[in-house]
N, C-alpha and C positions, 0 to 999 in steps of 0.2 A: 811472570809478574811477581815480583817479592810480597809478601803479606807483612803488613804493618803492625806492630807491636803496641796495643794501644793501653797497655795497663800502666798506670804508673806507682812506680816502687818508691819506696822512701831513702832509698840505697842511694838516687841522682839527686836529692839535695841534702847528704848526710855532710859534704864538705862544708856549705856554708853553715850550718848547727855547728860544728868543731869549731868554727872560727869566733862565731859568736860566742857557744861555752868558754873558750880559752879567753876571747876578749872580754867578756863580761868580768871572770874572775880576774884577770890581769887587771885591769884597769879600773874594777871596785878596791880591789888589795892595793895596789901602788899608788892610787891618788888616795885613798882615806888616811894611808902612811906617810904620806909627805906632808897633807892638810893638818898631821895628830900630829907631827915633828915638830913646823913650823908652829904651832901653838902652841906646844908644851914649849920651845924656847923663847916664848913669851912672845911672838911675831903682834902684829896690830893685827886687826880684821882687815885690812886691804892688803897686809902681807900672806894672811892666811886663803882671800881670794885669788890673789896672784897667783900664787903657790898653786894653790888646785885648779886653775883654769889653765895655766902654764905645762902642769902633770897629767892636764887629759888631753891636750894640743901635743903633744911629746909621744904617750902612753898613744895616741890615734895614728900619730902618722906612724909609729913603729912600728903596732901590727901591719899597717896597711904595707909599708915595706919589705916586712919580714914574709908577710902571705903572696907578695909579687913577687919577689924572689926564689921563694916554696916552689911556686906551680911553674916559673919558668926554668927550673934547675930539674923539679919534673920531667916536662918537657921535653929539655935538650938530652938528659937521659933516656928517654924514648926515644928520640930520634937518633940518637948513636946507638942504640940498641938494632933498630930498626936497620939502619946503614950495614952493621954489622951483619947484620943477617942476610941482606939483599948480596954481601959479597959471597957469605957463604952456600947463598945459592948459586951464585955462577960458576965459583969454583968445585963446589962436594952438591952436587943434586940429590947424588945418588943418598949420598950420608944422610944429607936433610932430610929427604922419605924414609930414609931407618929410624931419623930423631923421631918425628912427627909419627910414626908407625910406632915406636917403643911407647910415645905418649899413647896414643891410643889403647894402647894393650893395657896400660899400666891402672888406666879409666875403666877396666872392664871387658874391653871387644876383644874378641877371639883374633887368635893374629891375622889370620884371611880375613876378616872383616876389616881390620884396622889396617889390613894395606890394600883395600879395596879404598874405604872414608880418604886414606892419606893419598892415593893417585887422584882419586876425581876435587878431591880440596886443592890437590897443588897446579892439577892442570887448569884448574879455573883462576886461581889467585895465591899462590906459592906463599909470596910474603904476607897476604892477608889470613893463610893460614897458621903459618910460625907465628906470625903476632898477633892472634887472638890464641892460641892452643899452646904454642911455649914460652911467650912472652907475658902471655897476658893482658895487651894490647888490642881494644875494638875501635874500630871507627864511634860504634858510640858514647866511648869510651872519651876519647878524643873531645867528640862534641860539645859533650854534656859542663868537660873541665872545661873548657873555653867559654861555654855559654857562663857557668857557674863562677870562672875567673872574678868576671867586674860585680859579681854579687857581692861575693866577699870582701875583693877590696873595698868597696863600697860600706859592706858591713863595717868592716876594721876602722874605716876612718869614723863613721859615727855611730857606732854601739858605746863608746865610753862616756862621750858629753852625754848620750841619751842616759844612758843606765845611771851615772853618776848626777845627773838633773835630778832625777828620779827620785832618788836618799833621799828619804826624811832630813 
């Protein structure tokens, strides 16, 4: 029976803080810049409202595009990473237990320990243990960005109308 990891780190929601930081700064800087432009060339007050409702509907769906795109280019980097490794298991076993054995040694374990950890890890889940120990790759790893995906997008699209409502 697996035991369950019940503490929780600040580490599984440091991606949507990143998004927010960058969106907040992005899009208080780029619409306050386009709202001082259009007003300094002498725009009316419905040209200087356009202008900044126009600059966070713009500045909103960019992040949201650029943060979906992010984590799906992620993604298929990992799963080409992962592909790649599944083949080099079929072909070099033997190699892959030297790699995963060299990792172990390099962490500390005596080499007879670290080819002890690298036999019982690979006979259990081969590729789950190249991709959590050389890839860097966990299933919860996996979950957490998937869970946290529609956060962010989510964030991206309305952290700028908020933040920029916001301003005095």
């Amino acid at each position: 029976m697996p035991l369950r990891h019940r503490e929780r780190h600040r580490t599984e929601r440091i991606g949507w803080l990143r998004a927010a930081v960058l969106g907040a700064n992005d899009g208080i800087l780029s619409t306050a810049s386009l709202v001082l432009g259009v007003a300094a060339a002498h725009g009316t007050h419905s040209n200087v409202l356009v202008a900044g409702v126009a600059g966070l509907v713009a500045g909103s769906m960019s992040m949201a595009a650029g943060e979906y795109v992010s984590v799906h280019s992620q993604a298929d980097t990992e799963h080409a990473d992962l592909e790649r490794e599944r083949v080099e298991l079929k072909t070099d076993y033997a190699g892959e237990h030297r790699e995963l054995m060299a990792i172990y040694v390099t962490r500390g374990l005596d080499p007879s320990l670290a080819k002890q950890v690298a036999e019982q890890l690979m006979a259990r889940d081969a590729l789950g243990a190249h991709a959590r120990d050389e890839l860097g790759i966990s299933r919860l790893s996996v979950r957490v960005r998937f869970r946290l995906r529609w956060r962010r997008l989510a964030a991206s699209l309305l952290e700028q109308p908020c933040l920029c409502w916001s301003l005095p």
